[in-house]
C-alpha positions in Angstrom: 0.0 0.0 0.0 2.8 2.4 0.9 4.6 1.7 -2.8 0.7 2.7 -4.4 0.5 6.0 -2.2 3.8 7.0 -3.3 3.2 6.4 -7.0 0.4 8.2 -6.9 1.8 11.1 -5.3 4.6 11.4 -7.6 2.0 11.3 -10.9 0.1 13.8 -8.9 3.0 15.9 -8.6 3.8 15.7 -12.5 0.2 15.9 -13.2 -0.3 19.6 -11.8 2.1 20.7 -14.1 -0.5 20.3 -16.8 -2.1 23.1 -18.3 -5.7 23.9 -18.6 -8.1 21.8 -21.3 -9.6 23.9 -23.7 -13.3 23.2 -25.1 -14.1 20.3 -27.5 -12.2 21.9 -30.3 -9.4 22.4 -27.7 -5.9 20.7 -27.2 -6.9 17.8 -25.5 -8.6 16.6 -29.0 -6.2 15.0 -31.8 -6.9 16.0 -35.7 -5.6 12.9 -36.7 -7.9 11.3 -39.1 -5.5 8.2 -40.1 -5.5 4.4 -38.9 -3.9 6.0 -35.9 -6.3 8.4 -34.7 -7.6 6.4 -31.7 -3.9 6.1 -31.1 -2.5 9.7 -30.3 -1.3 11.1 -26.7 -2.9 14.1 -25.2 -1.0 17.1 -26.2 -0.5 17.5 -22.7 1.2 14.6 -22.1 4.6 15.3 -20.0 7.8 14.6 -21.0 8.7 12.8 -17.6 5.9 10.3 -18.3 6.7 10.0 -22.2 8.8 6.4 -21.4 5.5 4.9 -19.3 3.1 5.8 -22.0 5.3 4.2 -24.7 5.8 0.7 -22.7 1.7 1.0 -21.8 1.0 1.3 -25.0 3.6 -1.7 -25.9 1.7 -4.0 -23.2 -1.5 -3.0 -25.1 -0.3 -4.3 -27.6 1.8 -7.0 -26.6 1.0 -11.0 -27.2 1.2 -12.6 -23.8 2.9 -16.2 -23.5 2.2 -19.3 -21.6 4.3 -19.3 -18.2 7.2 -20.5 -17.7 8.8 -18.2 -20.7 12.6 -17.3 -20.2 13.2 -13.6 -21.0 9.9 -12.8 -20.8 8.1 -9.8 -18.4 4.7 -10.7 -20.5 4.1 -14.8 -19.8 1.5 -15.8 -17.9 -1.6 -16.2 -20.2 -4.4 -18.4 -19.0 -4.6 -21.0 -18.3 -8.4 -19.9 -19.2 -8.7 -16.6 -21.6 -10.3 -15.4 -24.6 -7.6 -13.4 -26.7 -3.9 -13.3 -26.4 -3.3 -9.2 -26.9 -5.9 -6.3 -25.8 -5.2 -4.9 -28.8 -7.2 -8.0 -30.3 -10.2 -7.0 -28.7 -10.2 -3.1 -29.0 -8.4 -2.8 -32.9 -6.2 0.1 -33.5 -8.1 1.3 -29.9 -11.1 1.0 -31.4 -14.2 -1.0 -31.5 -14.7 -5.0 -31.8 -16.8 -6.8 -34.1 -19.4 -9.9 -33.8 -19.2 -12.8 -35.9 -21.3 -13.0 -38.9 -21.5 -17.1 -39.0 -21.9 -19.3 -36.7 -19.0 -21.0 -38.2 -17.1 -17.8 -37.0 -14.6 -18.0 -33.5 -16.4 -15.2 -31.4 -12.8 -13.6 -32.1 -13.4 -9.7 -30.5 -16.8 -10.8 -29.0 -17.2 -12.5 -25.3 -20.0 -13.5 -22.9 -20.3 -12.6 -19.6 -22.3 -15.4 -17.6 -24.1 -15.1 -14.1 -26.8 -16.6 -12.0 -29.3 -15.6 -9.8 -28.4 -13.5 -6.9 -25.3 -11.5 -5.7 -21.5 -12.0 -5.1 -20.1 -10.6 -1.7 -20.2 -7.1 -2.4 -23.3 -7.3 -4.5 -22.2 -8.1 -7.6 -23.5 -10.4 -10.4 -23.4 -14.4 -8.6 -20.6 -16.4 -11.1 -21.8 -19.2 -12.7 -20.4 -22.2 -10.0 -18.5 -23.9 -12.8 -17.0 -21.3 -15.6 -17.0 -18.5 -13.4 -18.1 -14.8 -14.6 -16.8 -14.7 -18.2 -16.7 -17.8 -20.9 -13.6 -18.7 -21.8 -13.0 -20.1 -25.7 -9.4 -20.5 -25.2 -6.9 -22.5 -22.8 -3.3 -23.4 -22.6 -1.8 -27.1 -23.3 -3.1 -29.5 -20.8 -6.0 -27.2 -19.3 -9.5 -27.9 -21.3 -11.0 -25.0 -22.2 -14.4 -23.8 -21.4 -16.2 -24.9 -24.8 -17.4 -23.2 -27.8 -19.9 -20.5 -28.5 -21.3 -20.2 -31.9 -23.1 -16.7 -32.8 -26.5 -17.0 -34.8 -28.9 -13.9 -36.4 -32.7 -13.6 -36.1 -33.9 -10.5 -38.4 -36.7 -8.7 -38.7 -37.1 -5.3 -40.5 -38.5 -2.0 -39.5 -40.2 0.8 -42.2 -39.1 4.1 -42.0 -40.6 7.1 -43.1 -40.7 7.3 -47.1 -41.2 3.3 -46.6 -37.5 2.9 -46.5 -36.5 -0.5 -44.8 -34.4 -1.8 -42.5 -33.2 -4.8 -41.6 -32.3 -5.0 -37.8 -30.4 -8.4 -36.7 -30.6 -10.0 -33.0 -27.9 -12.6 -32.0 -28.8 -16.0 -30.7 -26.0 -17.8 -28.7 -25.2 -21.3 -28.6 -22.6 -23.4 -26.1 -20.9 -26.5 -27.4 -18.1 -28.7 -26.8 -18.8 -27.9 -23.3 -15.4 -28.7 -21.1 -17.3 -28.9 -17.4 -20.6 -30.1 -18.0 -23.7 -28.5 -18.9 -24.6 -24.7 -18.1 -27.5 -25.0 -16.5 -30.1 -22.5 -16.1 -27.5 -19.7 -16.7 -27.8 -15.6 -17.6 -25.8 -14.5 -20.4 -24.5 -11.6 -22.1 -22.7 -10.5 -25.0 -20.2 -7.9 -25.8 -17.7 -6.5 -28.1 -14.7 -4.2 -26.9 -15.5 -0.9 -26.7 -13.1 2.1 -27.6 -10.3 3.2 -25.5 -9.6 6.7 -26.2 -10.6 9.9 -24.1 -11.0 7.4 -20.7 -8.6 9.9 -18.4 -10.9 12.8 -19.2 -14.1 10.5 -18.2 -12.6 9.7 -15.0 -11.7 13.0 -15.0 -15.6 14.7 -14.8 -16.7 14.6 -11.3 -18.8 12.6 -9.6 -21.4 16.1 -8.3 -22.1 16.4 -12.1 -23.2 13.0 -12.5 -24.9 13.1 -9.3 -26.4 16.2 -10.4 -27.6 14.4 -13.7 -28.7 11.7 -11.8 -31.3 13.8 -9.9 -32.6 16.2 -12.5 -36.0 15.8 -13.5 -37.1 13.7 -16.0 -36.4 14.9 -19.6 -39.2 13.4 -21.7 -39.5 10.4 -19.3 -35.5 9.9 -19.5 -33.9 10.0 -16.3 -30.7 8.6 -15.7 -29.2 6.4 -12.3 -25.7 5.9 -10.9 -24.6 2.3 -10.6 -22.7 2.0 -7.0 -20.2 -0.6 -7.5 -17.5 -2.5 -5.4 -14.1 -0.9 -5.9 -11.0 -3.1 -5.1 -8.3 -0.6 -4.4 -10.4 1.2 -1.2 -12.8 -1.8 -0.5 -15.7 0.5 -0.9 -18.9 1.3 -2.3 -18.4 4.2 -5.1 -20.1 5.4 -8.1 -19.3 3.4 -11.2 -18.9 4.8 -15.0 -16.5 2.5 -16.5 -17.8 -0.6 -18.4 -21.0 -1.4 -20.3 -23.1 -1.0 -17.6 -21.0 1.4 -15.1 -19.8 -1.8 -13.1 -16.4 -0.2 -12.9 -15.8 2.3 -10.4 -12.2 3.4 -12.2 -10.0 2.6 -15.1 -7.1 1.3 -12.8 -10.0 -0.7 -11.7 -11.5 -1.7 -15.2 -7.3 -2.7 -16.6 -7.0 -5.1 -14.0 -10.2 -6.8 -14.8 -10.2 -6.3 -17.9 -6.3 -8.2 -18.1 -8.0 -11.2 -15.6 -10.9 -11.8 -17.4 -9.6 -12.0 -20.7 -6.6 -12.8 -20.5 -6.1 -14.4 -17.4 -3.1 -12.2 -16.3 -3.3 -11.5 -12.5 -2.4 -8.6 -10.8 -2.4 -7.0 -6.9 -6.0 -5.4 -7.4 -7.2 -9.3 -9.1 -5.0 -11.9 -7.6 -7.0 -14.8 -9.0 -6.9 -15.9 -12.4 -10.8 -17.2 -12.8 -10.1 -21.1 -11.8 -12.8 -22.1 -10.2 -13.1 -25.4 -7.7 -14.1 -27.5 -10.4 -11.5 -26.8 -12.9 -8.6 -28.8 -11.0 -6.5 -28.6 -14.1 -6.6 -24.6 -14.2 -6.0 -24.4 -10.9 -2.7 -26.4 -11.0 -1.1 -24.8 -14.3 1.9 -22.9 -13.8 1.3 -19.5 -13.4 3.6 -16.8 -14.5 4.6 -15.1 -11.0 2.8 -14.0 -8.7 1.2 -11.1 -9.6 1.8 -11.9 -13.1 0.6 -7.9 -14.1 3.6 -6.0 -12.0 2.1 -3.0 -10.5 4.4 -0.7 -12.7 3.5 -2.7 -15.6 -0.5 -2.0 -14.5 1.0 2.0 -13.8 1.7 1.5 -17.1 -1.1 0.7 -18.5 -3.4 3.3 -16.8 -1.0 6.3 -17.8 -1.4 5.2 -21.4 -5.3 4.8 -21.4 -5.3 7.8 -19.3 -4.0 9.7 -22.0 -5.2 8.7 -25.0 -7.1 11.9 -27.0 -10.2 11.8 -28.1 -10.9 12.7 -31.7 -11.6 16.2 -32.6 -15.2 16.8 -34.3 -14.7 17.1 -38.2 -16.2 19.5 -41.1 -18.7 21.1 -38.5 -19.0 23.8 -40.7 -20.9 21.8 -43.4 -24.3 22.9 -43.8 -26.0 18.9 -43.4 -24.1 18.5 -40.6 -24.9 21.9 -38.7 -28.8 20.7 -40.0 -28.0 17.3 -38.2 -26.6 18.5 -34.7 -30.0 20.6 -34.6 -32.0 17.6 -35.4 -29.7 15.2 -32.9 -31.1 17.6 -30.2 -34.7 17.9 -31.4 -35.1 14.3 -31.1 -34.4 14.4 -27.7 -30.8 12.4 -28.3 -29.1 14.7 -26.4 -31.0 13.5 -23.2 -28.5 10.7 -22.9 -25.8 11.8 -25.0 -25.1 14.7 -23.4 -23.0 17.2 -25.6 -20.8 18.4 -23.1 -19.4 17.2 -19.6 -17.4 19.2 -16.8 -14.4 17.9 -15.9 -12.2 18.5 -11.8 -9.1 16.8 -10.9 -7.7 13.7 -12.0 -4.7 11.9 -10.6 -2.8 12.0 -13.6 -4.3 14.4 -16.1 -4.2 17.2 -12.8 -6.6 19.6 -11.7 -9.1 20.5 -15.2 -11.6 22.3 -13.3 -13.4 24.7 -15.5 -12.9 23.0 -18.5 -15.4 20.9 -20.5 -15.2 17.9 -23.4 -17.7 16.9 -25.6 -18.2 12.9 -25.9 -21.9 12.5 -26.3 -22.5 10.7 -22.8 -24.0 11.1 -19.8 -21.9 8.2 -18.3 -25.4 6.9 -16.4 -27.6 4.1 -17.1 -30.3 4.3 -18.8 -34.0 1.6 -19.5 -32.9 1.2 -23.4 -36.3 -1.4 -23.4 -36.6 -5.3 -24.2 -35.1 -5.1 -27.3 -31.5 -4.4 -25.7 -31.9 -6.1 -22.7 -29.8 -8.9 -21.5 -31.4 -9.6 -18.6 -28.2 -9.7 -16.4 -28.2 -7.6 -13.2 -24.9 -5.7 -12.5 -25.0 -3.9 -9.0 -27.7 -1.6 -9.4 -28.2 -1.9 -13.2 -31.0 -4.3 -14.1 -31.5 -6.4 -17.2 -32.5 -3.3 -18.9 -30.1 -0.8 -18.3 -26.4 0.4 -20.4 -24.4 3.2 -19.5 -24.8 5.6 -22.5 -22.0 5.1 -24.7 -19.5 8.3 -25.9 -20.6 9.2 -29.5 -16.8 10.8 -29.7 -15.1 9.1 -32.6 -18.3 7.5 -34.2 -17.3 8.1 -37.8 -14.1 6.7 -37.5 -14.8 3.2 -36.1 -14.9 1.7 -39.2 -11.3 3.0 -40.2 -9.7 1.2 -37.0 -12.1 -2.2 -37.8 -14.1 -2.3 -41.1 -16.2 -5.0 -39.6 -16.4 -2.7 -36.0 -20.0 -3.4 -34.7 -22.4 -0.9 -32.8 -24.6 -1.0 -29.4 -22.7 -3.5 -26.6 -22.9 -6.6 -28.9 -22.1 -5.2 -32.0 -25.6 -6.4 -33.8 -25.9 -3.2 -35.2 -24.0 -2.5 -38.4 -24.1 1.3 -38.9 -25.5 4.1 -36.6 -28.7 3.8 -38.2 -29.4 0.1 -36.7 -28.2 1.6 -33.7 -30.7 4.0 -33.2 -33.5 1.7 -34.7 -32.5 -0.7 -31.6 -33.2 2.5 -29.0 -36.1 1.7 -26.7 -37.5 2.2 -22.9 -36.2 5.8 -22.4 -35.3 6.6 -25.7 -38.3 4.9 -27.7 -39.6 8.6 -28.2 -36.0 9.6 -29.5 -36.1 6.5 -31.7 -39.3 7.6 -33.3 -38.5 10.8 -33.9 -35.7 9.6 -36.3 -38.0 7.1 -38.2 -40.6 10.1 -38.5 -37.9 11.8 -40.2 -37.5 12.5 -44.3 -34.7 10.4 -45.6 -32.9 13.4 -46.4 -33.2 14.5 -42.2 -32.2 11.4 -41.7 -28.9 11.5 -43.8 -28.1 15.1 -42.2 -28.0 13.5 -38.7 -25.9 10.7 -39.3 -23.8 13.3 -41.1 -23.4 14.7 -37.4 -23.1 11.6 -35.8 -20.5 11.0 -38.4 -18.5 14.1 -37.5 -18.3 13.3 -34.1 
């Protein structure tokens, strides 16, 4: 604990020798428009932390290897995972993708699994035999968790104009189960989300939120704070990291993130998802103990902490000015708020007066049957997702041409997306379909921009 505090204090130190943020135009957004452009360091990165982001950024990238490796600082995958690299999960930083065929390894795509009632510090209740997350993947000698093949079930929706659209649902399936059957099991998909622009969300206070949180309802949209279990204090805090806000930080979120999929263990997750009844997992070598070094997981955090958001393109183009005033009159903005405030961070320093513009609210929000998975998550019911940052939209498909929208990448374009919208934003969603074709075009010119 003492070596954490005095980390800290020392990025602290660095960190208030940042300057101010500007507004979303401003310096902490990168022009870049290339394959790279989820990629580029907040112009206010500091030189003394220059050599952390670098080797962050290498781990990102870096293909871990089954323990024991000699002259290796990355070996330790497994025994159960799902991909070898984060980068193969979140390409160029940027979105995953679901399979199209059944045929099809899940690849970027993984299921999170749960039964009824609540871990220790209310939680979702692992499944008693795979755990929290299913795992496709294992090393030599450890069977893996089985096989999940992804499915479609389409129906179309008629816009206005009798445009059509066809909207696809996935349907899993387990097979060449390793431990038995499932059982009566919840599920829920996902693809990795962007990782750009996270420092300046951890950076917007938690009174704004709050403050969100309690303002009254907006066309029947109000939005809640998930209270989650953070693992550094032992607490109960406000989450805003994840799919559904079950992270309460991204220190937090890494060192799931590297367990879960990866099986890499750190000090903040010391266990590497073994559970009783996988007596093979449990006695594979392991690849130290952590695995993760905490400077390795410092790392990490400084580089996701200071990866720049994209800077909003040709807003001076008269369909996209006409589609930012027909985002808002559709009542998108509700959720996707334009602009958040941001305070002090631990690394990024004290912003306090400045603002970004990434299209969230960071709460959770009733999206409606249609989107729901069923799975409780703290406070979050089967209903709810944290409203995703619309920063960096139109570039998604320039990191990963297949990159999917919404949590389980169903939707294939922004327009599916918003066709999916339900429970709080079923009037929003309407709005758009009552729209002319050529409205409709002008807003996902915005949307595009973003």
């Amino acid at each position: 604990m003492m070596r954490r505090f005095t980390i800290r204090c020392c990025l602290l130190t660095v960190a208030g020798m940042l300057p101010a943020v500007a507004s979303a135009a401003g310096p902490y957004a990168t022009t870049n428009v290339t394959r790279e452009a989820f990629s580029q360091p907040l112009p206010q990165l500091p030189e003394q932390l220059r050599d952390s982001f670098a080797r962050g950024r290498s781990l990102f990238r870096q293909n871990w290897v089954i323990a024991p490796a000699r002259d290796s600082e990355v070996d330790g995958l497994g025994p159960l995972y799902n991909r070898i690299s984060c980068i193969a999960c979140h390409a160029a930083n940027g979105k995953g993708h679901a399979p199209d065929d059944p045929r099809e390894r899940a690849g970027s795509l993984l299921v999170r699994l749960s039964v009824a009632g609540q871990d220790a510090h209310g939680g979702p209740n692992p499944h008693p035999v795979y755990g929290d997350q299913f795992n496709e993947a294992s090393i030599p000698g450890v069977p893996a968790e089985g096989r999940v093949s992804v499915s479609w079930r389409s129906h179309q929706v008629t816009l206005a104009g009798g445009e059509k659209v066809s909207l696809r649902q996935p349907r899993l399936r387990f097979h060449e189960l390793g431990y038995g059957a499932l059982g009566k099991v919840m599920t829920s998909a996902r693809v990795g989300p962007p990782v750009f622009g996270l420092g300046l969300l951890e950076a917007v206070p938690e009174q704004a939120l709050l403050t969100l949180a309690q303002q009254a309802p907006a066309r029947a949209v109000r939005g809640r704070i998930n209270r989650v279990y953070d693992v550094q204090s032992g607490q109960t805090v406000s989450g805003r990291f994840g799919l559904k806000a079950n992270r309460s930080s991204l220190r937090d979120q890494i060192a799931a993130a590297m367990a879960g999929d990866l099986g890499i263990t750190s000090t903040l997750m010391p266990h590497d998802g073994c559970m009783p009844a996988q007596t093979a997992c449990l006695q594979a070598p392991h690849g130290g103990i952590p695995e993760l070094s905490d400077q390795q997981l410092d790392d990490l955090t400084i580089y996701l902490s200071f990866l720049a958001p994209p800077a909003a393109r040709d807003t001076d183009r008269t369909d996209v000015k006409r589609g930012a005033q027909l985002f808002k009159a559709a009542g998108c903005v509700a959720c996707h708020r334009p602009h958040l405030p941001l305070a002090q961070h631990p690394l990024l320093g004290d912003l306090s007066g400045t603002e970004i513009a990434p299209y969230t609210d960071l709460l959770l929000h009733d999206m409606g049957p249609g989107l729901a998975d069923g799975r409780p998550d703290y406070l979050a019911n089967g209903r709810q997702w944290r409203t995703a940052p619309l920063w960096g939209a139109g570039l998604l498909r320039k990191m990963n041409e297949r990159a999917g929208y919404l949590h389980d990448g169903r939707a294939r374009n922004v327009q599916e997306a918003i066709l999916w919208h339900g429970g709080e934003a079923q009037a929003a969603q309407r709005r758009y379909v009552q729209l002319t074709a050529e409205e409709r075009k002008a807003l996902l010119a915005f949307i595009d921009s973003l």
